[in-house]
Each structure stands twice: as structure tokens, then as C-alpha cells.
C-alpha positions in Angstrom: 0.0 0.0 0.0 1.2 3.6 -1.2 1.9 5.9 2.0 -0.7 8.7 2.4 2.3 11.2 1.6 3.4 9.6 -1.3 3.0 11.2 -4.9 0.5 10.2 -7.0 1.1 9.1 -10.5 2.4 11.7 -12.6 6.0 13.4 -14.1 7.2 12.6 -10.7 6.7 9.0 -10.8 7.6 8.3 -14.6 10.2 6.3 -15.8 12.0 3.0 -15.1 15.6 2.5 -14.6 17.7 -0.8 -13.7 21.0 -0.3 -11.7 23.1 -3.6 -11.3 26.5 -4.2 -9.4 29.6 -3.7 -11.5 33.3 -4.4 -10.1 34.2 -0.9 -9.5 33.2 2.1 -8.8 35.4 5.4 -9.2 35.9 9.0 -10.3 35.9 12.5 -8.9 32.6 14.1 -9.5 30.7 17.7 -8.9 27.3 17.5 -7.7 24.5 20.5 -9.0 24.7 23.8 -6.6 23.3 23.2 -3.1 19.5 23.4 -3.4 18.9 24.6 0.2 21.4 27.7 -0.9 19.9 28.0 -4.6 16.5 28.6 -2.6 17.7 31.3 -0.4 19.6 33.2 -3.0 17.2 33.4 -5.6 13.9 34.3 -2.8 15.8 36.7 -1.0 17.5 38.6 -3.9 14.1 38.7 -5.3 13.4 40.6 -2.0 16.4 43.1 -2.0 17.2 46.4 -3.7 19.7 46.2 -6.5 21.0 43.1 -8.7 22.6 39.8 -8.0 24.4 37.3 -9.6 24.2 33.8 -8.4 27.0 31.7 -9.5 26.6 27.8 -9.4 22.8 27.7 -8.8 21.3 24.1 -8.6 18.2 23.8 -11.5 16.5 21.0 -10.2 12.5 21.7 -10.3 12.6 22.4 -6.9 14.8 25.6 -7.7 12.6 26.2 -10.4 9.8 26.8 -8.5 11.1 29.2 -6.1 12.6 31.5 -9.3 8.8 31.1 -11.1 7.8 32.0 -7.7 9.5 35.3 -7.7 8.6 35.9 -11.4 4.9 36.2 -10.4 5.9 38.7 -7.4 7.4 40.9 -9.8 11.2 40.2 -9.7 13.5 39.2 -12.7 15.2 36.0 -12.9 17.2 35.6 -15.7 19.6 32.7 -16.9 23.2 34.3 -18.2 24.3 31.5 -20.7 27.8 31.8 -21.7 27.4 33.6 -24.9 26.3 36.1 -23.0 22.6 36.1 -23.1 20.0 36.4 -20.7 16.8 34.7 -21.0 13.5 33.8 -18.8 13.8 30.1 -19.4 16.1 28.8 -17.2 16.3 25.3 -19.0 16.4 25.7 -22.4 19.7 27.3 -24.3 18.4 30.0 -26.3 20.7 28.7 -29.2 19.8 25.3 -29.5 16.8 25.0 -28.0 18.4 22.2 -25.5 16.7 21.4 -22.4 19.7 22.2 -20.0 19.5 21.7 -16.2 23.4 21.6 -14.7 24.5 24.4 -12.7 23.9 27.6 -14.2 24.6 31.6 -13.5 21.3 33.5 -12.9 20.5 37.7 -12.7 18.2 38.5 -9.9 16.9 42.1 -9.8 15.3 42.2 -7.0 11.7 44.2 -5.9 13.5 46.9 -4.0 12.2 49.8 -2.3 9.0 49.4 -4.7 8.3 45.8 -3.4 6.9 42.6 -4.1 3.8 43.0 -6.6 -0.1 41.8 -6.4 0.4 38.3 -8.5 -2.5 38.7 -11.2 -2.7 34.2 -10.6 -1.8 31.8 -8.0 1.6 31.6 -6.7 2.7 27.8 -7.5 5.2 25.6 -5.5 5.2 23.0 -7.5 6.6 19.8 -5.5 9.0 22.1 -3.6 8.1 22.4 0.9 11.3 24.9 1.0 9.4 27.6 -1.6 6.3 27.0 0.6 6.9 27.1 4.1 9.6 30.3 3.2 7.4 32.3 0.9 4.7 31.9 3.4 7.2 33.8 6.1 7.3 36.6 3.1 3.5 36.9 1.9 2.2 37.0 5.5 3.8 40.8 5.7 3.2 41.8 2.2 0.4 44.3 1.7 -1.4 42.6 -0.6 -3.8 39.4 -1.3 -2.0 36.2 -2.8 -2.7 32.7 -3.1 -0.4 30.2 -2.6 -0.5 26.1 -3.9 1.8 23.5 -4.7 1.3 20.2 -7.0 -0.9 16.9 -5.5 2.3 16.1 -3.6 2.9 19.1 -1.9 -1.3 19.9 -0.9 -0.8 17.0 1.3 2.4 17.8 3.0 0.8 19.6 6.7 1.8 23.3 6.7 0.0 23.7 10.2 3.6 24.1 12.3 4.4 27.4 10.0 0.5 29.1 9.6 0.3 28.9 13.6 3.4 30.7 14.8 2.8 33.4 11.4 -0.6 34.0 12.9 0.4 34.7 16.5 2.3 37.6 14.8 -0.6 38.8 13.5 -0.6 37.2 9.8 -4.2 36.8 8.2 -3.5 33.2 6.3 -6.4 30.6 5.7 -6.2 27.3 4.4 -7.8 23.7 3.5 -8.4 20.8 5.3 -8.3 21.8 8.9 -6.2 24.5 8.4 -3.4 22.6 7.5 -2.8 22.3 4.1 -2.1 23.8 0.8 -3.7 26.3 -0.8 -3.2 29.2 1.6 -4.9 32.4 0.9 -2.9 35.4 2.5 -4.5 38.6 2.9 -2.8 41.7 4.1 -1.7 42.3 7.7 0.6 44.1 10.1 2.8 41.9 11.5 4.6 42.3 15.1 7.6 40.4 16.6 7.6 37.2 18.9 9.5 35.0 20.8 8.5 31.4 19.8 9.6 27.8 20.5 9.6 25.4 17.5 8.3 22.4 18.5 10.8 20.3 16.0 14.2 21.5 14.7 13.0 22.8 11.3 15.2 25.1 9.2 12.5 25.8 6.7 10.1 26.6 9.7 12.7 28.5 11.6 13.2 30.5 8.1 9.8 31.5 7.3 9.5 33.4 10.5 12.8 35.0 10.1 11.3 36.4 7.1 8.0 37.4 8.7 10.6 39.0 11.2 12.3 41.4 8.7 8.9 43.0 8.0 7.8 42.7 11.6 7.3 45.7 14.5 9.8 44.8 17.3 11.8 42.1 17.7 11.4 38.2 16.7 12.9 35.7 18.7 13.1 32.2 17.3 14.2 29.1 20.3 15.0 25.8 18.6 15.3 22.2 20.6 18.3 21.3 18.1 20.3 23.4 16.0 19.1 23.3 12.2 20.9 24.8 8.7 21.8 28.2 9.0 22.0 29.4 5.6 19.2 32.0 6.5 20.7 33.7 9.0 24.3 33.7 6.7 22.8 34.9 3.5 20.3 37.9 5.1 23.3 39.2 8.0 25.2 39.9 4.4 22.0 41.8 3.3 22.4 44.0 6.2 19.3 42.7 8.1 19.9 42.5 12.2 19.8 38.6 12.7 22.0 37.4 15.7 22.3 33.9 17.3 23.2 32.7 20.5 26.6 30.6 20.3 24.8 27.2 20.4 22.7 28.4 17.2 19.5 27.4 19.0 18.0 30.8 18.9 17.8 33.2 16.6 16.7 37.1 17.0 15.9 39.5 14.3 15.3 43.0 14.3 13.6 45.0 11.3 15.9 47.9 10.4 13.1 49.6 8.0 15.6 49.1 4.9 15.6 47.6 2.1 17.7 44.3 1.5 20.9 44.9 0.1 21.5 42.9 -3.4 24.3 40.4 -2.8 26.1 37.8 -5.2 26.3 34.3 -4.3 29.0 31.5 -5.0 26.9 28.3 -4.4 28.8 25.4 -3.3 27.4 21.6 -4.5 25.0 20.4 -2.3 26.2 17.9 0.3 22.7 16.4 0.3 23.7 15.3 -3.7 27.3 14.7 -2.9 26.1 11.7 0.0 24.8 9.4 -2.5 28.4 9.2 -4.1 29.8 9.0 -0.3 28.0 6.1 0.0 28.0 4.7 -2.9 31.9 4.5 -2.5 31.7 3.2 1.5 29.7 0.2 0.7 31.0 -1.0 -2.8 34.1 -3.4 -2.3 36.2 -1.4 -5.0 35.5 1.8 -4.9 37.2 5.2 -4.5 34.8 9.1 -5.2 35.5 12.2 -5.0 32.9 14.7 -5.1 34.4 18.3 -5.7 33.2 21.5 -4.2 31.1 20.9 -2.0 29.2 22.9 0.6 30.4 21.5 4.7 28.4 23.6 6.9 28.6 22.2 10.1 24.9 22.3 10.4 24.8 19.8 7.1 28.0 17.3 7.7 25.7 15.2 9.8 26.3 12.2 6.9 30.2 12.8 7.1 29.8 12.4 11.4 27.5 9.4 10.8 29.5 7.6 7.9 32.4 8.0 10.3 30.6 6.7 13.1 29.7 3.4 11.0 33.6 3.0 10.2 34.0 5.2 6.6 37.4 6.8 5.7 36.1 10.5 4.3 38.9 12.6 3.6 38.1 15.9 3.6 40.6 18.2 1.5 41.4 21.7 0.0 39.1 23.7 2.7 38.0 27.2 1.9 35.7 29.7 2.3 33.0 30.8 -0.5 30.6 33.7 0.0 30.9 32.9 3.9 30.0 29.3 3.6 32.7 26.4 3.7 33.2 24.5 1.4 35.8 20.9 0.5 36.7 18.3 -1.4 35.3 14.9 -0.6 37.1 11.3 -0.8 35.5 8.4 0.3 36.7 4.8 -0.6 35.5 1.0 0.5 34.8 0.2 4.1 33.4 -2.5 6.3 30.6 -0.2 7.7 29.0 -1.5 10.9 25.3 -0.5 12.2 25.1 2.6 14.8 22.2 4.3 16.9 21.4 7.8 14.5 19.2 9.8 16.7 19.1 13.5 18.9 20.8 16.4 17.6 22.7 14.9 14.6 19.3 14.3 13.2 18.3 17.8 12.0 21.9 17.9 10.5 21.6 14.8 7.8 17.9 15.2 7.9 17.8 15.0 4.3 20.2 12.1 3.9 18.5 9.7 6.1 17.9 7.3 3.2 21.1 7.2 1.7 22.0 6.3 5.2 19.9 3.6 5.3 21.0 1.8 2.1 24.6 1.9 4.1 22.7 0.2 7.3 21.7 -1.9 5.3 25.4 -3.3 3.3 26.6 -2.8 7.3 27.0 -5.3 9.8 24.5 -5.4 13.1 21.8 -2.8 13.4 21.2 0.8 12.9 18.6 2.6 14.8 17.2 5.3 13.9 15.2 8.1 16.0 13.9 11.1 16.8 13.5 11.5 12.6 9.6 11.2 12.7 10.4 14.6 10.1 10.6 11.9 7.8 7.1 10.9 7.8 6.1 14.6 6.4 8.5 14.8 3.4 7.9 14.4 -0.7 6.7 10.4 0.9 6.6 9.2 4.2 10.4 8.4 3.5 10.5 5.7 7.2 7.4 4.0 5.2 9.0 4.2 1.7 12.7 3.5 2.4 11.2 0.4 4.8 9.0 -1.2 2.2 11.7 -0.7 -0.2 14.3 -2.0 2.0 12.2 -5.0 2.4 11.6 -5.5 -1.1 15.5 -6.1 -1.7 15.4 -8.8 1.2 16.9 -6.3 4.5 14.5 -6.8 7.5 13.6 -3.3 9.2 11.1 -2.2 11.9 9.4 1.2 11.7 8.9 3.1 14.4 6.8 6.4 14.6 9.8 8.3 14.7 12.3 5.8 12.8 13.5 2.6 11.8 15.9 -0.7 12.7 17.7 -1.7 10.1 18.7 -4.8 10.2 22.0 -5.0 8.6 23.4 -8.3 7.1 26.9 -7.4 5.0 24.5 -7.3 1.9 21.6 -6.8 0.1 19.5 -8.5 -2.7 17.7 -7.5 -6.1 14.2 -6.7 -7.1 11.8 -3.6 -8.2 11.2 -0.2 -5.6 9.1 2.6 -6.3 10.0 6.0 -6.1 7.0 6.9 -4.6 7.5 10.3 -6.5 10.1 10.7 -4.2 13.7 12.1 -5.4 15.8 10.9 -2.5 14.1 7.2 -2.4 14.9 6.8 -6.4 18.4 8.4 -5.9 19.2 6.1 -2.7 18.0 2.7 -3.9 19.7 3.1 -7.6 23.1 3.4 -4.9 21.7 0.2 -3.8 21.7 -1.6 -7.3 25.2 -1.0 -7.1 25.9 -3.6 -4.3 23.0 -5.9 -5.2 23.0 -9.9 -5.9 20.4 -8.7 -8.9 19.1 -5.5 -10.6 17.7 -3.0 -8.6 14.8 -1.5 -10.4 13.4 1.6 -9.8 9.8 2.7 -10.6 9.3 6.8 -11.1 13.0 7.0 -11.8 12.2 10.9 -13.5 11.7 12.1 -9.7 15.6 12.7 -9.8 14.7 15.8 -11.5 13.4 17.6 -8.7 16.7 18.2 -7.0 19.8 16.2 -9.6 18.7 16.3 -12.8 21.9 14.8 -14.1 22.1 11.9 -11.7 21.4 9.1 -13.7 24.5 10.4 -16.3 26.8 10.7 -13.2 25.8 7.3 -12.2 26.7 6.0 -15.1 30.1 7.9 -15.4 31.4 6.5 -12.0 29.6 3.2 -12.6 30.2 1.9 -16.0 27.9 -0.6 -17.1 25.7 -0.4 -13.9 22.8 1.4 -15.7 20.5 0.3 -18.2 17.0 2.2 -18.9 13.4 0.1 -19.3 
């Protein structure tokens, strides 16, 4: 039976692809712009006075939707191709009429001191919780009447934990089912600063109020149980808003300063949450050796180096630097005997995303992993413990769910069979890693949900693995 958050069948859940075990696995690798970072530059930009470039940017669909989000608000974002020209479609090269999705160079003139505009039509998501929850933060304080949605996938993802705390501040924001869900209809209001305790560690929560905070009167004071991804607070102190944290990044204060955002270009490093499937992929293949180039290590994201580590991986970690204030490294992992570990408390918000990756490495490992406090998991793009467990048990691994988790029974190895996607870009990316290590095949249903986050996966797949890819 399909989990209630899983996608139904559409674009998301096309496509079939087979991924078998080959006898090596080997290369050195970039992985698209980091998608959390691609978010925040794009939205915020849109917000600011003046005109950004935004090197590196990830183009996955969920990027997409946050720079067609911004279009219908009345801010320009442009693609700079390297002839020079600038066009609206971010995809396609304006030469050949390719459809193009690697990392690319975008122009964001932002709304300025005129601000955001009335959209003459729905504001639209698409797949992507990030553009929801944060643009939420934005269109409570705007003074105008907008209307927010997202696809089939997204109306059923619970948006409950961000409308509450926006209407304490005063937001006017009604939605379906219970007040819970997607659409929200957002009519103008004055907003006024709070202090406010998330009940999970939630960087897109803790974001959208930071937001409604820069248009606030008086100070907004965010308290966190665990510490979350910080890019928010990074990217908008070099826009010259007041946001300050506490040394153990659990709370967060921002003040409005009744200025405009200040336009600011952004280097974006690859995304580590792409960048763990190759990790992986090279810890539990007997002859293997990756490097993945450039990537962002924010401490609040390394959670999957820590817990690789923990499980017995050799990551080296090379040619350190800093880019636009976030770090970023090179990445070497080879073969390991990985052994199962406990994954629970405040490592969880920081692999979060990478949980099932994670578990396709319990699974190659020897003993048991348990994982908790994750029960996040259930309210992603699936109901990734029920997804990544059915899946798991599809290809012969024995695993328990638990409300907020999973033990994974790990053997040394896993077998063949088919998985489904469930619409679900992480659960397609993480189980083709699987196939790699397999006694048989590995096929994936709704192999196309890829696109959402690493369009050119599959090719990169196939450029480390040799061989280990065949399409239905």
C-alpha cells in the first residue's frame, strides 16, 4: 500500500531505470549547486534592492519553482548563458533550444524599495516544501492578497507548524483541510515580533519566520530544541538585516531595520545532500574510490560525514575554503566494512535530508542501525521511514518502523528486485546506490523524480559506474 504522503502518479513517478552491481566504482565528481542555498539566494534577492548574480545555482525543479515563484511577485530571474545572453527560461539554451538543467549563472533584480507585486494568478510551489513554508514567512507581511498552492504532492504535506506561529504575529492566512494544508490564501496584515519555541528542529520553519521578522514591529525571537541549517541567518546578516544567534545556534533574533535588503552575489557550493549518494556509494562497494568536488560543509549539514564515520567510513576531507561565507571541501570516500550505529538526537536535523542514503549503508553494514527522533521523515515528498522500509524490504533487509524511525537490520549485503520512487527524489536516488551492491538488478519505478533536486544523476551514475545502468 502507497503511504498517504506519497506522490501520485504523474511526471514525478515516470520512468524506469535498472542499476546492477559492477566491479568498481570510481571517479571525482561535482554535484548541482546546493538546493537549500539556490532557494535562499534566488527568494531573497528577489526581495532586495539592486542586482545579484548567483553563480553555481542548482536547476533542479525544486529551484525552479522558487525563481517562477519570484517571477509572479514581480522580480527578474534571468539565466546568463555563456554567450552572453539572458533569458526567462532557465532550462532551455536559447541557441539550440536544449533542455539544459546543470548548474547555471542567474541575474536577480530584485523588488527593491517598490516591493513585491499583487500576482495577477496563484503563486505555485510545485513539488517544492522549501518555496512554501519560506514564501509563506514573506507573503504574510506583504500588503497585498495572494494565493499560494503547490502540486498533489505538496497539498498533502501539513503546513500547520508554520501558519500557527505566522498567525500569533498577527498574519491573516487561511487554508484547507483543517487549516493545514495547501492552498493558503494570504491577505494583508501588520505583523509584530515574537518569541517562539519550534516544537521540532525545522530550518525551513525557523526560516519563514525569520522572514516574517524582517517586516515585523519589534523584535522576533526564534528558540529551537536542536540546531538546524543556517544558511538563513548567513545569506540575510550579508544583506544588512539585524539577525543574531546565541553561540549554540539554537535561537535566533531578528530585528527589522526599516531598509531595504541589500543585493548580494552568491558563490553556491554543491550540495552535500547530492554529494552523500556518491559518499556512500563508494563506503559500501568493495572497489570503490569518489571524490565529489566542491562541496558545501556547513557544520549544520556534515551530519552524513559524522555518521559515515561513526559506521567506520574513511572521508577525507581536503582543500578547505571559504566561498561567499559558507565552507566549502573536497570529498574522498573509498571501500569500508561499515558497521550498524544508533542515529538519533541532535545529529538528526543535520543529515535530515540524507537519512535514506543512510539507510541503504545500514543496510550493506554489519549489526543494526537505529534510527530516531526522525519522525520529520514521515512529512517529506513520501513518508520516507514507510517508503525507504518497504523498499528495504523489497531487496530482502528486514527493518522495523517506528513512529519516529526505523531498525535496520543490517546483514553485510543486500539482494535484487523492483522499488518505487513513490514520487520521491531521495528514495529513487538512494536505492539506484543500492543496485550497485546488489546480488540482482535494482529496479526503480518513477525514476524521473531525480529531477526535482539532480537532474543529471542518472549520467553521473553512469560515469562512476560503468555498465551499472540500463534504462526500461
Amino acid at each position: 500500500m502507497s503511504s498517504p504522503n506519497s506522490a501520485p502518479p504523474t511526471a514525478l513517478s515516470a520512468g524506469v531505470r535498472a542499476v546492477r552491481a559492477v566491479g568498481r566504482v570510481s571517479g571525482s565528481v561535482e554535484v548541482p549547486g546546493d538546493k537549500s542555498i539556490t532557494h535562499r539566494a534566488v527568494m531573497f534577492n528577489a526581495l532586495a534592492d539592486g542586482v545579484a548574480t548567483v553563480r553555481g545555482a542548482g536547476l533542479g525543479g525544486d529551484c525552479l519553482s522558487t525563481a517562477d515563484a519570484m517571477r509572479t511577485l514581480g522580480a527578474q530571474v534571468q539565466r546568463c548563458w555563456p554567450t552572453g545572453a539572458l533569458t526567462d527560461d532557465l532550462r532551455r539554451d536559447p541557441e539550440t533550444g536544449a533542455d539544459v538543467r546543470e548548474d547555471a549563472v542567474l541575474i536577480v533584480r530584485g523588488a527593491g524599495e517598490s516591493g513585491l507585486s499583487e500576482p495577477i494568478d496563484v503563486i505555485d510551489a510545485g513539488n517544492s516544501g522549501t518555496t512554501a513554508r519560506l514564501l509563506s514567512g514573506v507573503l504574510a507581511a506583504q500588503p497585498f492578497f495572494s494565493v499560494l498552492t503547490g502540486d498533489e504532492s505538496l497539498r498533502s504535506r501539513p503546513m500547520g507548524r508554520v501558519i500557527t506561529p505566522l498567525r500569533s504575529m498577527g498574519a491573516r492566512i487561511e487554508a484547507r483541510a483543517r487549516g493545514s494544508l495547501l492552498p493558503l490564501a494570504v491577505a494583508p496584515a501588520a505583523l509584530r515580533g515574537i518569541r517562539y519555541q519550534l516544537p521540532v528542529a525545522s530550518a525551513q520553519l525557523k526560516s519563514a519566520l525569520i522572514l516574517a521578522g524582517v517586516f515585523a514591529d519589534g523584535e522576533t525571537v526564534i528558540e529551537s530544541p536542536e540546531a538546524s541549517r543556517d544558511h538563513t541567518e548567513r545569506l540575510l546578516a550579508a544583506q544588512g538585516v539585524d539577525v543574531t544567534t546565541d553561540g549554540s545556534g539554537l535561537a535566533v533574533c531578528v530585528r527589522p531595520t526599516g531598509r531595504a535588503l541589500k543585493a548580494v552575489d552568491v558563490t553556491v557550493p554543491g550540495d552535500i545532500s547530492s554529494a552523500a549518494f556518491w559518499l556512500v556509494a563508494a563506503c559500501i562497494h568493495p572497489n570503490a574510490r569518489v571524490t565529489v568536488r566542491n562541496v558545501g560543509v556547513n557544520p549544520s549539514r556534515t551530519g552524513i560525514i559524522d555518521a559515515l564515520r561513526a559506521m567506520g567510513a574513511t572521508i577525507a576531507v581536503a582543500n578547505e575554503r571559504s566561498i561567499g561565507g559558507e565552507p566549502v571541501a573536497d570529498l574522498t570516500a573509498s571501500s569500508a566494512r561499515l558497521r550498524g550505529i544508533g542515529i538519533g538526537g541532535a545529529i538528526v536535523p543535520r543529515l535530515v535530508d540524507e537519512l535514506p542514503i543512510l539507510a541503504i549503508a545500514a543496510a550493506v553494514a554489519e549489526g543494526a542501525t537505529t534510527v530516531s527522533d526522525a519522525a520529520e521523515l514521515r512529512v517529506k515528498e513520501s513518508d520516507r521511514i514507510a517508503t525507504v522500509a518497504k523498499g528495504l524490504e523489497a531487496l530482502g533487509v528486514h527493518v522495523t518502523e517506528r513512529p519516529d524511525g526505523m531498525i535496520i537490520a543490517g546483514s553485510g549485503q543486500i539482494g535484487g528486485g523492483e522499488v518505487s520512487s513513490h514520487g520521491d527524489h531521495r528514495i529513487a536516488m538512494a536505492f539506484a546506490i543500492g543496485g550497485l551492491v546488489a546480488s540482482t538488478a535494482v529496479t526503480i519505478e518513477g525514476a524521473a523524480a531525480v529531477g526535482i533536486s539532480y537532474p543529471a544523476f542518472w549520467p553521473t551514475l553512469a560515469q562512476i559506474a560503468p555498465g551499472s545502468l540500463r534504462e526500461h
